[in-house]
C-alpha positions as CSV (number, residue, x, y, z in Angstrom):
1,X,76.9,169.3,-25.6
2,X,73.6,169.2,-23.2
3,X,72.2,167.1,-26.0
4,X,75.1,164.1,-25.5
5,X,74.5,164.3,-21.8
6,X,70.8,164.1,-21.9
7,X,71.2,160.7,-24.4
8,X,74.1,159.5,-22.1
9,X,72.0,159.3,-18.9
10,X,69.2,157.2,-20.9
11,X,72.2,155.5,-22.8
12,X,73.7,154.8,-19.5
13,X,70.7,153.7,-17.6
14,X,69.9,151.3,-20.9
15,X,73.6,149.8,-20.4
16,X,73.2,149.3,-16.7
17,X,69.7,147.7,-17.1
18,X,71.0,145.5,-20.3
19,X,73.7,144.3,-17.9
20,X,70.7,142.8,-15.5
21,X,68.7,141.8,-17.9
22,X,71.0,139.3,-19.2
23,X,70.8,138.0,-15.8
24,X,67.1,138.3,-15.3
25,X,66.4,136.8,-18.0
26,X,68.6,133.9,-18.0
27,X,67.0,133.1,-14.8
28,X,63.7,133.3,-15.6
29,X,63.9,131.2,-18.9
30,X,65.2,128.7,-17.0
31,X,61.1,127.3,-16.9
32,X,60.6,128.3,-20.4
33,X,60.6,131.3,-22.8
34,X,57.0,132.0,-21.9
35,X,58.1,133.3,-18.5
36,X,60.9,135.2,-20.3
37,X,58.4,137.2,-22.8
38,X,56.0,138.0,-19.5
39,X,58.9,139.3,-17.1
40,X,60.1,141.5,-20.5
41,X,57.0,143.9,-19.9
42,X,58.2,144.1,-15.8
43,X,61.8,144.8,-16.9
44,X,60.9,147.6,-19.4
45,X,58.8,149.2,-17.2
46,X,61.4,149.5,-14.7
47,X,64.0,150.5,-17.8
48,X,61.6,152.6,-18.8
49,X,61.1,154.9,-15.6
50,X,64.5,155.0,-14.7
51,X,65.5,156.3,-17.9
52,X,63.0,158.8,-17.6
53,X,64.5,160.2,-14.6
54,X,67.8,160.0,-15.8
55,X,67.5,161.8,-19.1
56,X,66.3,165.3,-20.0
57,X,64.8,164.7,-23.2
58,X,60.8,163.5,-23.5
59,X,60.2,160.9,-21.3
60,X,58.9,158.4,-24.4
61,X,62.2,159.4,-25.8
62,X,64.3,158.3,-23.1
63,X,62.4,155.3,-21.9
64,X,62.8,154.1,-26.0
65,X,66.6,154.9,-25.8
66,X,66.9,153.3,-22.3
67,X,64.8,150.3,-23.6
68,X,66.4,150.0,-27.2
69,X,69.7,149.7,-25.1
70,X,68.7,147.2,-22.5
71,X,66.8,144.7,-24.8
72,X,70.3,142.7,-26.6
73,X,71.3,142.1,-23.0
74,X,68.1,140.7,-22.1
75,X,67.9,138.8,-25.4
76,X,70.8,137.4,-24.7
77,X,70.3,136.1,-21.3
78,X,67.2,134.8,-22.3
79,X,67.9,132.6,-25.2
80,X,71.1,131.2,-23.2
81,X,68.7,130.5,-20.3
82,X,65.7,128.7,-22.7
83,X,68.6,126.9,-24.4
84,X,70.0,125.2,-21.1
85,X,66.5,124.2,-20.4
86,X,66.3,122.5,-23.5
87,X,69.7,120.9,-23.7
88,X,69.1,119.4,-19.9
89,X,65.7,117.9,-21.2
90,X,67.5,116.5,-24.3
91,X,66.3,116.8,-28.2
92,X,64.4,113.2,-28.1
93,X,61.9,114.4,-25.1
94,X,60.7,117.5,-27.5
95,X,60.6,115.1,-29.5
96,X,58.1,113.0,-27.9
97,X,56.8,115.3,-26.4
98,X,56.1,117.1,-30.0
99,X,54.5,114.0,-31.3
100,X,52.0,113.0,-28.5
101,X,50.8,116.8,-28.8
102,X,50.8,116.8,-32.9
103,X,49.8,113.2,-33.2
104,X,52.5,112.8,-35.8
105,X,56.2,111.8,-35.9
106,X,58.8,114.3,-35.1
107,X,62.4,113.1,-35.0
108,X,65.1,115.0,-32.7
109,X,66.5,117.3,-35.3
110,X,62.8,118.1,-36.2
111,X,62.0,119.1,-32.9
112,X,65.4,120.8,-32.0
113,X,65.3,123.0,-35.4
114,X,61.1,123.5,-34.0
115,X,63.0,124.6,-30.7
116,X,65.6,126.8,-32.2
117,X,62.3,129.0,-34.7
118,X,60.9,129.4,-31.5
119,X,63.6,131.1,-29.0
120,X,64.2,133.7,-32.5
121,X,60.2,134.2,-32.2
122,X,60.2,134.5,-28.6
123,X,63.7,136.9,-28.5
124,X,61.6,139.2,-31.2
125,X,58.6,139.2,-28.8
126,X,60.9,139.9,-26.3
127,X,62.7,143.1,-27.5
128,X,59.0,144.2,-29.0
129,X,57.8,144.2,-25.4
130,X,60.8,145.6,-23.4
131,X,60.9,148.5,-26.0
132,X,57.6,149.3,-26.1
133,X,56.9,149.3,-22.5
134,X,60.0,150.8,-21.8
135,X,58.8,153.9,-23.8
136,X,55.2,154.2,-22.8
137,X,56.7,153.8,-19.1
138,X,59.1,156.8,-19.6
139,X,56.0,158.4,-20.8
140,X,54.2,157.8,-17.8
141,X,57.2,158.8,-15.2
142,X,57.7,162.5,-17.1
143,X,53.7,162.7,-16.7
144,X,54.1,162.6,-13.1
């Protein structure tokens, strides 16, 4: 029984913090998925340490439940945010914007598929970052 509490609180914090993060991150991949993939570390650390405090298991353990939890949320957000961006500057700017920096021809489609194999790339980055700083940041709050 002690052992379904101690998961709930991480579970719980992860559910709380998954809940923000698909607001944080639709905000901040607003400018671009870069920003999204760089505010994923911030948001796992925070995850992280309040999942530490919140469960009674190892605080790796807790922060990688907590994180693990939180990550679809902020997945989510993100991509929604990154794929406003992109629908407001239109599939024929990428695709100018593509060519100039190529020096070849990319047509709309060409550039919006591009667009698309990047957001799963950056949603995988994402959920690598917010997990594994999540983790090592429950480590570092049961240190203390």
């Amino acid at each position: 029984m002690e052992e379904r509490e101690e998961r709930g609180g991480a579970v719980r914090v992860g559910m709380i913090w998954g809940g923000i993060g698909g607001v944080v991150g639709f905000l901040v991949s607003l400018p671009g998925s870069l920003v999204g993939i760089v505010v994923a570390g911030f948001f796992g650390f925070s995850c992280g340490r309040r999942a530490a405090v919140a469960g009674r298991r190892a605080g790796s353990l807790s922060g990688l439940i907590g994180g693990a939890v939180a990550a679809p949320g902020y997945m989510l957000g993100s991509a929604i945010g990154a794929l406003l961006a992109a629908r407001l500057i239109g599939a024929a700017e990428i695709a100018t914007t593509l060519s100039d920096m190529l020096g070849t021809r990319v047509s709309a489609d060409e550039a919006w598929i591009y667009f698309l194999f990047s957001l799963v790339l950056s949603a995988i980055l994402e959920a690598v970052i917010l997990v594994s700083v999540s983790s090592a940041a429950g480590a570092w709050a049961s240190r203390e």
